[in-house]
N, C-alpha and C positions, 0 to 999 in steps of 0.2 A: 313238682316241677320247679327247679330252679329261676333263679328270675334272672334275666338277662343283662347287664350293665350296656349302656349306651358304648357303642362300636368305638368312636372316635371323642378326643378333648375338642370340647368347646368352650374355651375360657370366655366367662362373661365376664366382662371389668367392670360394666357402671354395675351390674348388681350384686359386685362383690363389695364395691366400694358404696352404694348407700346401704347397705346392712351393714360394713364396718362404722359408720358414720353414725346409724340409730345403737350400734350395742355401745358405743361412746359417748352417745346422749343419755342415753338409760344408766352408763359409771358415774356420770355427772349430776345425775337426776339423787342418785344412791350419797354419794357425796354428801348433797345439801341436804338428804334427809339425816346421816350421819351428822351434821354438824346440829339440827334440830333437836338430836338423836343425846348428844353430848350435851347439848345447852338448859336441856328439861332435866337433865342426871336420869335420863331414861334406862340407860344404859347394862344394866343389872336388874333390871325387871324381870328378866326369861332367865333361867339359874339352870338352864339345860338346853342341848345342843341334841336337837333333833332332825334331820337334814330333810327327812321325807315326811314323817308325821307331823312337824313343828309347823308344815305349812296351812294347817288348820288352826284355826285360835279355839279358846276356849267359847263354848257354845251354850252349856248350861251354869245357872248358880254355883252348881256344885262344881263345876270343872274352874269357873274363875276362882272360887274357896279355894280348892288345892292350889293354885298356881301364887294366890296370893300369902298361902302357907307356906311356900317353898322360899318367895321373897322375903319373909317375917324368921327365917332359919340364918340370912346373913347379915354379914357388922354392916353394910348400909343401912339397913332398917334399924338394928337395934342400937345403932348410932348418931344417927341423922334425921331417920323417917319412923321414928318410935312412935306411935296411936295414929299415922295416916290410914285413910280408910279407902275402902275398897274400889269408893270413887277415883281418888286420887290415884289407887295402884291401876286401872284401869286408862288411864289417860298416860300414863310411862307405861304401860305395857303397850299401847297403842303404835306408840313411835317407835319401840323396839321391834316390834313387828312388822311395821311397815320396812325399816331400815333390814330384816332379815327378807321378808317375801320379796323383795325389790333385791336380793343379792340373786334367790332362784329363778326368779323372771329374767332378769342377766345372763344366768348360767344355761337356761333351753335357749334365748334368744339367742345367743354364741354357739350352741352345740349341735341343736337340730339345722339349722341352715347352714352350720359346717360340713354336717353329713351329709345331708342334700347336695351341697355343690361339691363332696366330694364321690361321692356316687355316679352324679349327671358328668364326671370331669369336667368341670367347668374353674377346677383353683389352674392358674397357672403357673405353668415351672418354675421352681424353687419357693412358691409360696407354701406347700404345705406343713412344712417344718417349724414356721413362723406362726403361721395358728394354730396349729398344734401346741406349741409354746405358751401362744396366750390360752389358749384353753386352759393348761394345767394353771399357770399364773392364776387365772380367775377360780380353778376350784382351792390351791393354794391360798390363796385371799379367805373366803370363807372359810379354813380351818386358824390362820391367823387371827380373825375376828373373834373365834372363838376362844382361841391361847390368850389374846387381849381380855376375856371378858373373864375365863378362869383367873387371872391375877386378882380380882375383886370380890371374891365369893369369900375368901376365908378370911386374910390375915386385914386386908386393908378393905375401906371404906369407901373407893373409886379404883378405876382401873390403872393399871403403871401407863406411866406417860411412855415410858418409852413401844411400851408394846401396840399405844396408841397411836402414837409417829408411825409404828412400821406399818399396823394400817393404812393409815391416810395415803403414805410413800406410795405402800403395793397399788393404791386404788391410781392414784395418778400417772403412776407408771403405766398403767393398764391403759388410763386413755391416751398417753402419747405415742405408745406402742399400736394403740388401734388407728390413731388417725395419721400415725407415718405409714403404717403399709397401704393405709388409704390414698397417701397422698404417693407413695409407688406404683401404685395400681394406674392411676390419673397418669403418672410421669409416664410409665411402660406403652401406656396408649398412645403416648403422641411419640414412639421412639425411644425415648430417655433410657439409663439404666436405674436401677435405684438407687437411693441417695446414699450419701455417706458421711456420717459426724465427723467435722473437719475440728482439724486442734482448738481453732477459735469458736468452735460449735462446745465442745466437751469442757474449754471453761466455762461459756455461760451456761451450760448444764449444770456445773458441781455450785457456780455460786447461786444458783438459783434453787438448787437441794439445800444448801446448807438453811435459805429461808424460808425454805417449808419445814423442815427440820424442827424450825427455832420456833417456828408459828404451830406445828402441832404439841411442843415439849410448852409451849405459852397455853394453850389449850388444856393441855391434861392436868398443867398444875396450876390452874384458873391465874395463872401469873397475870395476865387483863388488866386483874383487878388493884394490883399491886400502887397502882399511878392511874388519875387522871385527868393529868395533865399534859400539855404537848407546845412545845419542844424538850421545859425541862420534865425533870420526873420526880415532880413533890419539890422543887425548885431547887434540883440541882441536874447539873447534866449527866453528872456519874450517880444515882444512886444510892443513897442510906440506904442501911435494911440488909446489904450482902452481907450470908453467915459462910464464915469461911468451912467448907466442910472433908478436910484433911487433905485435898489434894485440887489442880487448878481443872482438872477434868470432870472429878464430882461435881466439884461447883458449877462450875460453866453449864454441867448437864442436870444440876438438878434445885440451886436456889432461883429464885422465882422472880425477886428483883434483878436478877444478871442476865436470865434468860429473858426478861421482857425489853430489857437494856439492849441485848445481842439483836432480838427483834427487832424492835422499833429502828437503829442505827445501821445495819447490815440492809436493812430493804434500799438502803441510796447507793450503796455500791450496785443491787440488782438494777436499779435504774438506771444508771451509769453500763451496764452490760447490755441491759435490752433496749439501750436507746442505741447503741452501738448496730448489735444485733438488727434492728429495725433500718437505717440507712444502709448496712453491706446487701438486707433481704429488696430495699430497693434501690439498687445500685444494679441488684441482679437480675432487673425487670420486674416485682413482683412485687406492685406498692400496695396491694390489700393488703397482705402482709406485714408492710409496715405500720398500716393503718391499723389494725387488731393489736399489734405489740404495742404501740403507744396506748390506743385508747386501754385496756387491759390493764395494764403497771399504771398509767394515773388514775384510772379510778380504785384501783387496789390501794393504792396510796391514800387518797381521799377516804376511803372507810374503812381504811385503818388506821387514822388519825380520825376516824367521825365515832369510830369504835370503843376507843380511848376516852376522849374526852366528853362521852355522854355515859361512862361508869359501866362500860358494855353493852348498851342498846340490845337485847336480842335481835333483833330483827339486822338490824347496823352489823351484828357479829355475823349474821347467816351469812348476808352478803358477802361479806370480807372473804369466808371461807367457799361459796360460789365463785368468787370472782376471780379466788384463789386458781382454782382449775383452771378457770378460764384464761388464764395466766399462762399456764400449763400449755392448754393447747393451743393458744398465740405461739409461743418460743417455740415450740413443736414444729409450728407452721415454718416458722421463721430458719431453725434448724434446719429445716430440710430444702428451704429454698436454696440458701449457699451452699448445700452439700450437691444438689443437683449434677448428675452429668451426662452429657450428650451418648446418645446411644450409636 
């Protein structure tokens, strides 16, 4: 006997909107385990992409032996981590681990409660298309994490920066993507239609990409490290150390004093955008939101200047790239306040 689907839509909004809201804490959660994830060189510990079985670890000696064999097969280990022992390869397997089961605890949390409210008719009109969207995005993501982690198995000894930017990119994309349709959801209810990225919205989008950009290509090529000092860098404002590498694009995308150069000096323009951004979003009634963009960008500032000049702090670095999101989904906020329009 067939099973019945519910007669008539009943759009529920607050409980579409606090399950948008927890699967955005949970990208956020994933994040800061990712930047842990990077910071230990955890990263190339799992040397195979198992989507359904990988969600068991290894249980007995002999199963951590093989996994530790599989590690001891690439140039990380027989470069960098040559006679680490099993202890150690257990401790970066740990984090890699955690940073993959925390991608499939995302991927049911987004997909079974998609079903559900799509079964009960409870999405409403014109939202299906749009979580459908993130759905794919997010299983997207996990195969991009994986292409990121293939670059490091064979020829080189860390992952390519760049494949690690489009990580980072895809994940925050994800949650500004989750918390604007949350924040239409909210809008729809009191009348509103959904919002829309206004021209002075989609600049402060591209200059606030360009620094995350810089901050995950600083990340993959531990560029950090390069300077720890602040304002100048090694006591100059421009930089010794740039090796020119045959064109101004290589360089810019791939020497490690330019990119921490572009870093460090490019984050006052974003300040300058989202302090902006902050007075239009309460101009427009909606001073939390100027409250989250300010507070957000200065403390981002501050430990990323506290990051700097303590030689990388880990802990100082986690935050920086926490705070980072959090960044994310302040402008997000703020975005969508002046997009706003009356229904």
């Amino acid at each position: 006997m067939a099973l019945a689907r519910p007669a008539s839509p009943a759009p529920a909004p607050a409980r579409l909107i606090a399950w948008l809201r927890i699967v955005a804490a949970l990208v956020f959660a994933m994040v800061v385990v990712g930047g842990i994830t990077r910071l230990t060189e955890s990263g190339l510990s799992i040397t195979e992409w198992k989507p359904i079985t990988g969600a068991i670890p290894p249980l007995t000696e002999a199963q951590w032996l093989a996994e530790f064999a599989k590690y001891q097969q690439i140039p990380e280990y027989q470069q960098i981590n040559h006679g680490m022992d099993l202890a150690a390869f257990k401790f970066i397997f740990f984090w890699e681990y955690i940073h993959r089961l925390l991608g499939r605890v995302i991927g049911l949390a987004f997909a079974l409660p998609l079903a559900w409210f799509w079964w009960k008719r409870q999405i409403p009109a014109g939202y299906g298309p749009r979580l459908v969207a993130l759905l794919f995005l997010g299983g997207l993501q996990g195969a991009v994490g994986w292409w990121m982690v293939t670059s490091g198995l064979v020829l080189r000894t860390d992952v390519s920066h760049f494949r690690l930017a489009t990580h980072l990119l895809v994940a925050l994309f994800i949650i500004a993507g989750l918390l604007w349709t949350a924040f239409d959801l909210k809008s729809q209810a009191h009348g509103a239609k959904p919002a829309r990225l206004t021209g002075f919205g989609l600049v402060v989008a591209l200059i606030l990409l360009v620094q995350l950009l810089f901050g995950a290509f600083t990340a993959g090529l531990d560029a950090g490290y390069v300077s720890s000092t602040w304002p100048l860098m090694n006591d100059h404002v421009f930089p010794e150390g740039v090796t020119w590498l045959g064109s101004a694009l290589a360089t810019i995308g791939n020497d490690p004093f330019l990119i921490h150069f572009i870093h460090r000096w490019w984050a006052w323009v974003v300040v300058i955008a989202l302090v902006m951004l902050a007075r239009k979003a309460k101009q427009a009634g909606e001073r939390r939101a100027a409250v989250a963009i300010h507070a957000t960008v200065g403390l981002q500032v501050l430990l990323g200047i506290a990051t700097v000049v303590t030689g990388m702090n880990f802990w100082l670095a986690v935050l920086h790239q926490a705070v980072g999101a959090l960044v994310v989904a302040s402008t997000t906020w703020g975005l969508h306040v002046i997009g706003r329009r009356a229904g």
